[in-house]
NUKOL-915107 format. One line per field, with one value per atom (N, C-alpha, C): residue in one letter; atom name; z, x, y. Coordinates in steps of 0.1 Angstrom, whole numbers, plus 5000, padded with zeros to 4 digits. Layout:
<recs>
code <- (A; ...)
site <- (CA; ...)
c3 <- (Z; ...)
c1 <- (X; ...)
c2 <- (Y; ...)
</recs>
This chain:
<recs>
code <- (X; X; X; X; X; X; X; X; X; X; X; X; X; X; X; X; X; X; X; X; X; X; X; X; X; X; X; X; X; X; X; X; X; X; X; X; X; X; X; X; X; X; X; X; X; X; X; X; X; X; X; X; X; X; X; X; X; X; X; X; X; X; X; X; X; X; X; X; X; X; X; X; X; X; X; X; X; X; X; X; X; X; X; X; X; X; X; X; X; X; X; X; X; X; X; X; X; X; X; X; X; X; X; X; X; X; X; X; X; X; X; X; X; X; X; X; X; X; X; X; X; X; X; X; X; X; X; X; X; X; X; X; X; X; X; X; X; X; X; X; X; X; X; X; X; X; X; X; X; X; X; X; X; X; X; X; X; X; X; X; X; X; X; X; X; X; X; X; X; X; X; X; X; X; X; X; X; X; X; X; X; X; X; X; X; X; X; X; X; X; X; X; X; X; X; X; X; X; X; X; X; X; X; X; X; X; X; X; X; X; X; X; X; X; X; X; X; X; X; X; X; X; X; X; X; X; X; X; X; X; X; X; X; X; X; X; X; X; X; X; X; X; X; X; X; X; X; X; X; X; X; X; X; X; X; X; X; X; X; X; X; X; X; X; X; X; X; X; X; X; X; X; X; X; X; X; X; X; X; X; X; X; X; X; X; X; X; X; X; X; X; X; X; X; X; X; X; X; X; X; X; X; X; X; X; X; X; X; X; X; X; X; X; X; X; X; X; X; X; X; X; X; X; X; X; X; X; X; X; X; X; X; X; X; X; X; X; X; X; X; X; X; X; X; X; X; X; X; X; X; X; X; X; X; X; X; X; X; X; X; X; X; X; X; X; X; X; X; X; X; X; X; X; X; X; X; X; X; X; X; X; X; X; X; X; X; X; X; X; X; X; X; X; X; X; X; X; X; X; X; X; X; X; X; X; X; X; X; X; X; X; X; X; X; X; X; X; X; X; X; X; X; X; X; X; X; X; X; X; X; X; X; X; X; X; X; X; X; X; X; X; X; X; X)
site <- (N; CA; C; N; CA; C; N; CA; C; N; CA; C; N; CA; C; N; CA; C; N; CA; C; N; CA; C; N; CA; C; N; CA; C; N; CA; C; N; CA; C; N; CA; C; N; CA; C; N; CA; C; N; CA; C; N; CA; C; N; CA; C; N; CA; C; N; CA; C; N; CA; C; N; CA; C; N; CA; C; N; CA; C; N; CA; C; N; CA; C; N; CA; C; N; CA; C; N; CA; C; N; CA; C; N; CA; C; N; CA; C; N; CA; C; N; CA; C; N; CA; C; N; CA; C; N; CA; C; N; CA; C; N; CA; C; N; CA; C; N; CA; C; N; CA; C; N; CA; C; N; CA; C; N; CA; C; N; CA; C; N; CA; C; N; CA; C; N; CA; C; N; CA; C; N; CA; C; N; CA; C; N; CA; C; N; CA; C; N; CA; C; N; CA; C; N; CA; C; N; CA; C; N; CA; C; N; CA; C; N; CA; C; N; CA; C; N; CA; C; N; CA; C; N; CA; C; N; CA; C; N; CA; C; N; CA; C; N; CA; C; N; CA; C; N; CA; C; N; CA; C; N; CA; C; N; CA; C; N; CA; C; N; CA; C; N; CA; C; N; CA; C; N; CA; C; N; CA; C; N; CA; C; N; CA; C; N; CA; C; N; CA; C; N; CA; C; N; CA; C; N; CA; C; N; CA; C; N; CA; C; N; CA; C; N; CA; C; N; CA; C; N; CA; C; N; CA; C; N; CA; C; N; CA; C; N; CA; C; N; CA; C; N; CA; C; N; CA; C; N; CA; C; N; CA; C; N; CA; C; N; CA; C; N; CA; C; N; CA; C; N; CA; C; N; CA; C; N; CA; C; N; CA; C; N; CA; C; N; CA; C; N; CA; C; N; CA; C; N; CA; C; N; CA; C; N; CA; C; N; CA; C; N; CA; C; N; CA; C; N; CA; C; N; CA; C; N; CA; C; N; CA; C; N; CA; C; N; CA; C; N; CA; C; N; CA; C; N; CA; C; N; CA; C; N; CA; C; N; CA; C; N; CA; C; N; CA; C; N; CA; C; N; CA; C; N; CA; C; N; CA; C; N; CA; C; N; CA; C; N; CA; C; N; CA; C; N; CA; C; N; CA; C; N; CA; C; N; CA; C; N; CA; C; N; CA; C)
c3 <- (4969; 4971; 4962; 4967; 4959; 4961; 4945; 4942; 4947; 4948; 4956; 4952; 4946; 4945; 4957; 4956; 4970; 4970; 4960; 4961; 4968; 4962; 4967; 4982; 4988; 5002; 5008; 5006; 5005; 5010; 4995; 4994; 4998; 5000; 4995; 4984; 4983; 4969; 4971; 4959; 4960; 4951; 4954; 4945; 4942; 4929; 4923; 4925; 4934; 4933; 4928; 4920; 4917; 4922; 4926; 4936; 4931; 4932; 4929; 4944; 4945; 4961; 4954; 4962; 4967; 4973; 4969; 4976; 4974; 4984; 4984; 4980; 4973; 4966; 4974; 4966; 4975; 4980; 4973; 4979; 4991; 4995; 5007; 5013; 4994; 4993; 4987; 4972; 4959; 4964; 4957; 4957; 4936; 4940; 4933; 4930; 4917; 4917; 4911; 4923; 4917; 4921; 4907; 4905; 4913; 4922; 4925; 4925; 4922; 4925; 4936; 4941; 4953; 4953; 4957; 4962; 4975; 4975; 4986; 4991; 5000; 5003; 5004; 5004; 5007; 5014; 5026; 5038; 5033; 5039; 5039; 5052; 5048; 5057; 5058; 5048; 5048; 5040; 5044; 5040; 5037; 5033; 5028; 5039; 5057; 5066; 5066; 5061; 5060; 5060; 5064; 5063; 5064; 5053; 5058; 5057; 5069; 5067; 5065; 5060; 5057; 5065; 5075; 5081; 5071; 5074; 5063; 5047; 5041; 5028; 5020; 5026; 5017; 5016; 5013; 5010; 5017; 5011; 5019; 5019; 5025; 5025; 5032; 5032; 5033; 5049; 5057; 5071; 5083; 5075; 5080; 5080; 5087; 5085; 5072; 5069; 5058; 5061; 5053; 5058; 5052; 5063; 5062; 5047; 5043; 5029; 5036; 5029; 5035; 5024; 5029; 5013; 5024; 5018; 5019; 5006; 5011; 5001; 4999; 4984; 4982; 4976; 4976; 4973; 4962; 4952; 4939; 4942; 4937; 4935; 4933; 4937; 4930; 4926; 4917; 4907; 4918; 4926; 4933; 4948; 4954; 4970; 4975; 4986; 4990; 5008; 5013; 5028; 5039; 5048; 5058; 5069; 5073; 5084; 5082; 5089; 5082; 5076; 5077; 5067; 5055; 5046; 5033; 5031; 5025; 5015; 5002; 4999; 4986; 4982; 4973; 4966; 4958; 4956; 4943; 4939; 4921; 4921; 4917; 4920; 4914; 4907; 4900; 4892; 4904; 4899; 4907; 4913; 4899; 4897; 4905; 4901; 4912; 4924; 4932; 4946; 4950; 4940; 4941; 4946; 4939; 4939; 4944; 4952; 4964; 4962; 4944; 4940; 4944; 4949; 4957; 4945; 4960; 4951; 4950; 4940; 4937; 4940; 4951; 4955; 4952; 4941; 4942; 4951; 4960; 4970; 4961; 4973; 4965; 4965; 4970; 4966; 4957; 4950; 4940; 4942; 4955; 4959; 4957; 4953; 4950; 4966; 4972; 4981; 4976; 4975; 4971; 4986; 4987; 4998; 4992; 5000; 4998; 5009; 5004; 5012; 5012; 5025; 5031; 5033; 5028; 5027; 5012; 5012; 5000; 5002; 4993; 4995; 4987; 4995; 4994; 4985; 4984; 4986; 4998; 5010; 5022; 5028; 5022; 5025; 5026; 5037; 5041; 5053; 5047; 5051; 5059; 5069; 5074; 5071; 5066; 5063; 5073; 5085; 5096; 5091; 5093; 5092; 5076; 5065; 5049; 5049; 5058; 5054; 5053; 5055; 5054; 5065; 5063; 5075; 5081; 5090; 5105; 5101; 5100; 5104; 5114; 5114; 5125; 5133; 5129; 5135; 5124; 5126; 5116; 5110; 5123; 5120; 5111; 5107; 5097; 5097; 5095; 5100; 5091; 5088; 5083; 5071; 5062; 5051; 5045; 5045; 5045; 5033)
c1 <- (4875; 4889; 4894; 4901; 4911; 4922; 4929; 4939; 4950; 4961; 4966; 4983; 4996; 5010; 5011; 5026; 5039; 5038; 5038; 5040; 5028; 5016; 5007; 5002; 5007; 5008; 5015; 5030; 5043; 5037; 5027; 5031; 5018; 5007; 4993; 4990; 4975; 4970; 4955; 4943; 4930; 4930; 4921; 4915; 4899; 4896; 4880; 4877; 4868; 4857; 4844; 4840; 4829; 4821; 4808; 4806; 4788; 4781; 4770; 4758; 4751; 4744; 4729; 4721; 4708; 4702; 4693; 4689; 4672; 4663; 4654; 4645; 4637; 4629; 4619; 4614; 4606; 4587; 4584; 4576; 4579; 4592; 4595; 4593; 4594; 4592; 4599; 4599; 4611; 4625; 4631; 4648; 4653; 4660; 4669; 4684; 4688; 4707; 4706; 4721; 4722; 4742; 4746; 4762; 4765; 4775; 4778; 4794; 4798; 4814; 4818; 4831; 4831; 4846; 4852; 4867; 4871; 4883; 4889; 4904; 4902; 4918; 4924; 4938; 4944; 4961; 4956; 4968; 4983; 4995; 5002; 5012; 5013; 5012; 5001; 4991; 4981; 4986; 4981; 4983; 4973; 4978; 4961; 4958; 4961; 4955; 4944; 4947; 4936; 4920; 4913; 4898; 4894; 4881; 4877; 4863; 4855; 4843; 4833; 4826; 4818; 4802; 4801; 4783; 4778; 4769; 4752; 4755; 4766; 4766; 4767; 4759; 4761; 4747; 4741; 4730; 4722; 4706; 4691; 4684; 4675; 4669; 4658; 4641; 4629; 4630; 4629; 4625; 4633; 4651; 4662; 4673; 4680; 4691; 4698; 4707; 4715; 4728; 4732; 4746; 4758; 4765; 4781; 4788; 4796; 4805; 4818; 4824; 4835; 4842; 4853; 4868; 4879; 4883; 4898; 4904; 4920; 4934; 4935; 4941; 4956; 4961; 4973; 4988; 4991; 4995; 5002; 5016; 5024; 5040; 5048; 5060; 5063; 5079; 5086; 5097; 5109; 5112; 5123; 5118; 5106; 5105; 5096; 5096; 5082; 5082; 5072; 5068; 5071; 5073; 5074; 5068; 5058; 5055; 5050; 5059; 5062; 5078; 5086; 5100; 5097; 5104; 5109; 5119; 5118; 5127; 5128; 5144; 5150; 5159; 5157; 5165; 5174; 5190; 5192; 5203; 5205; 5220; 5227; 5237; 5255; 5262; 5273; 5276; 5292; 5296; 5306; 5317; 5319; 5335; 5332; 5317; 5316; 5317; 5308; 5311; 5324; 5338; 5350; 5357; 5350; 5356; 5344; 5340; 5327; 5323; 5322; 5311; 5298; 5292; 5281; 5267; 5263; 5244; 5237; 5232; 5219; 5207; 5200; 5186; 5176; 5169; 5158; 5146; 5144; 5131; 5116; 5106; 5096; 5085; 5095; 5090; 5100; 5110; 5113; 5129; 5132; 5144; 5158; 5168; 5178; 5186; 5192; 5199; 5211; 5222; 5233; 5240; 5245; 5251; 5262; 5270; 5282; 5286; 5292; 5297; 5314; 5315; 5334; 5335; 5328; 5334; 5326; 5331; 5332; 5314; 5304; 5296; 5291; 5287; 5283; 5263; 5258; 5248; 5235; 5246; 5238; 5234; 5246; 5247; 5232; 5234; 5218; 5222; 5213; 5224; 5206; 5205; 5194; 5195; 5187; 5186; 5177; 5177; 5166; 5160; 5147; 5141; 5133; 5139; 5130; 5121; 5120; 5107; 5092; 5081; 5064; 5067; 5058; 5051; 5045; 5045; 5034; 5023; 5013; 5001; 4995; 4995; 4993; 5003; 5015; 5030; 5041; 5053; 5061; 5071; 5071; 5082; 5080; 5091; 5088; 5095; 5095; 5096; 5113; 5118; 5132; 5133; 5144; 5142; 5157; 5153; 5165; 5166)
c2 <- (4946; 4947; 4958; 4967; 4977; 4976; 4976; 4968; 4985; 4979; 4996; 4991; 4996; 4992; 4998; 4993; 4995; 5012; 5019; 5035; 5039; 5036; 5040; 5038; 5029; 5026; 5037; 5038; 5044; 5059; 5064; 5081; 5085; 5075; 5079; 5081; 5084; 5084; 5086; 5092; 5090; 5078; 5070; 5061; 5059; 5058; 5057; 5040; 5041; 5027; 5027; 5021; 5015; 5008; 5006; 4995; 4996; 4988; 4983; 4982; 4985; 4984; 4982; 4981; 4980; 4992; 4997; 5006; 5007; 5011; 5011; 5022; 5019; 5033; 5039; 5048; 5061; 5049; 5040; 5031; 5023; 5023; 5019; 5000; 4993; 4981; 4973; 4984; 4976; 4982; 4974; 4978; 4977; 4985; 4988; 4990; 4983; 4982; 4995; 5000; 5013; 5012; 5018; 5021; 5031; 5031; 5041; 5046; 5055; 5062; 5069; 5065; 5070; 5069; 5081; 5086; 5078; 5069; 5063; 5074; 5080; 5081; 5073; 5067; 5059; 5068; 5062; 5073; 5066; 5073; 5068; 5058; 5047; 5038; 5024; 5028; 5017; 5010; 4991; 4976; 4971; 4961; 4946; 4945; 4949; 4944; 4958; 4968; 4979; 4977; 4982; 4977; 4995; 4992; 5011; 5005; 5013; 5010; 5025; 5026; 5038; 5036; 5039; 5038; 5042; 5032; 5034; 5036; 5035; 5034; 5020; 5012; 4997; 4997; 4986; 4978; 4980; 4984; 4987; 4977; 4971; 4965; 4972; 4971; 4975; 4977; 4982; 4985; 4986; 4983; 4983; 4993; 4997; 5004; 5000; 5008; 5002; 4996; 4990; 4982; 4987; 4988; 4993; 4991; 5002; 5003; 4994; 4986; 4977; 4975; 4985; 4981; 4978; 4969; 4962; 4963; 4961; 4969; 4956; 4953; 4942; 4949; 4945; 4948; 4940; 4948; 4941; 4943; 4931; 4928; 4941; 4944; 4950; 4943; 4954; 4945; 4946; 4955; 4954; 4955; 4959; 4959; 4944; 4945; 4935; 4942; 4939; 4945; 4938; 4940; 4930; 4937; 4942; 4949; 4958; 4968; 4985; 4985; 4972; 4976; 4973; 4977; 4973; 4969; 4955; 4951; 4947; 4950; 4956; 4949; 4942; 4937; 4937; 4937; 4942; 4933; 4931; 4920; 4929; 4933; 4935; 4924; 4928; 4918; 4915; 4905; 4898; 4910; 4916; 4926; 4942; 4944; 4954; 4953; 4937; 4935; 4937; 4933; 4931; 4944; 4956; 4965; 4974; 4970; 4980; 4991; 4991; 5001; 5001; 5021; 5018; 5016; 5014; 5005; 5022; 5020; 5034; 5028; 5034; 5027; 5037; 5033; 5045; 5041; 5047; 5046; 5050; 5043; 5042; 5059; 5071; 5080; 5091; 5083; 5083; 5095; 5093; 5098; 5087; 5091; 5082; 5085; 5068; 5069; 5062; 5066; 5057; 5050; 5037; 5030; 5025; 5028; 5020; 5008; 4998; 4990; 4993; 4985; 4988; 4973; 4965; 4954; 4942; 4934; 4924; 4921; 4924; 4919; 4901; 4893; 4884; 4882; 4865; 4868; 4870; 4871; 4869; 4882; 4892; 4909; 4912; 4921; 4923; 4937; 4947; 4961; 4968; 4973; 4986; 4994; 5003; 5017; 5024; 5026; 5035; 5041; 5043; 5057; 5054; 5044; 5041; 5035; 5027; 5021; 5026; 5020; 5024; 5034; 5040; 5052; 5046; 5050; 5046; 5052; 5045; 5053; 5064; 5077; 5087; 5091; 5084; 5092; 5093; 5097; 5105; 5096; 5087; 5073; 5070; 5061; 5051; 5041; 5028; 5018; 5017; 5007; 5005; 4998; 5001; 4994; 4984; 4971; 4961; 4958)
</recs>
């Protein structure tokens, strides 16, 4: 498992694994643990439902092909978003007197652009506003999903 935040989904990123394998020696009988490091891209758009598989880089055994490298993502928490798909949602509290007086919200996105929103009406706790176009990236297209 590679542990990966909401940005790094978001913007992309490389990431370092470590990983431990089997591999078989020049006798063509014994095996040996061997460490190995290895660079993960991590695209933008990718989730915990992500799976990367690498042919022939896992585990040898004597007279056999080798077995597939297999990394899956999780997702650590973050303090103000969480995922729902490809949207994001965002959470934020205002205090009573600003809702009163529909001072706007400063949203910093998770690639570190500030969007300010304003509301034109009284917000409640149920206020629940779209932003088109903020959310995750699609994987392999330009879109991007929406951010609530």
């Amino acid at each position: 498992m590679l542990d990966c935040t909401l940005e790094e989904f978001y913007c992309g990123s490389l990431k370092k694994v470590t990983f431990d394998f089997d591999e078989v020696q020049h006798d063509s009988k014994t095996i040996a643990r061997k460490t190995v490091h290895k660079t993960v891209q991590v695209n933008p758009g990718f989730s915990s439902a992500t799976v990367l598989t690498f042919k022939g880089e896992g585990n040898q055994a004597p007279k056999q092909a080798s077995a597939n490298l297999v990394i899956r993502f999780t997702e650590q928490k973050h303090k103000h978003f969480r995922r729902s798909g490809d949207n994001l949602i965002y959470t934020h509290q205002i205090s009573f007197a600003d809702s009163l007086q529909m001072q706007p919200v400063k949203l910093c996105t998770l690639d570190n652009r500030s969007l300010p929103y304003c509301f034109d009406e009284f917000v409640n706790p149920q206020t629940c506003r779209c932003v088109e176009g903020e959310g995750m990236p699609l994987q392999g297209k330009k879109s991007k999903g929406d951010l609530l």
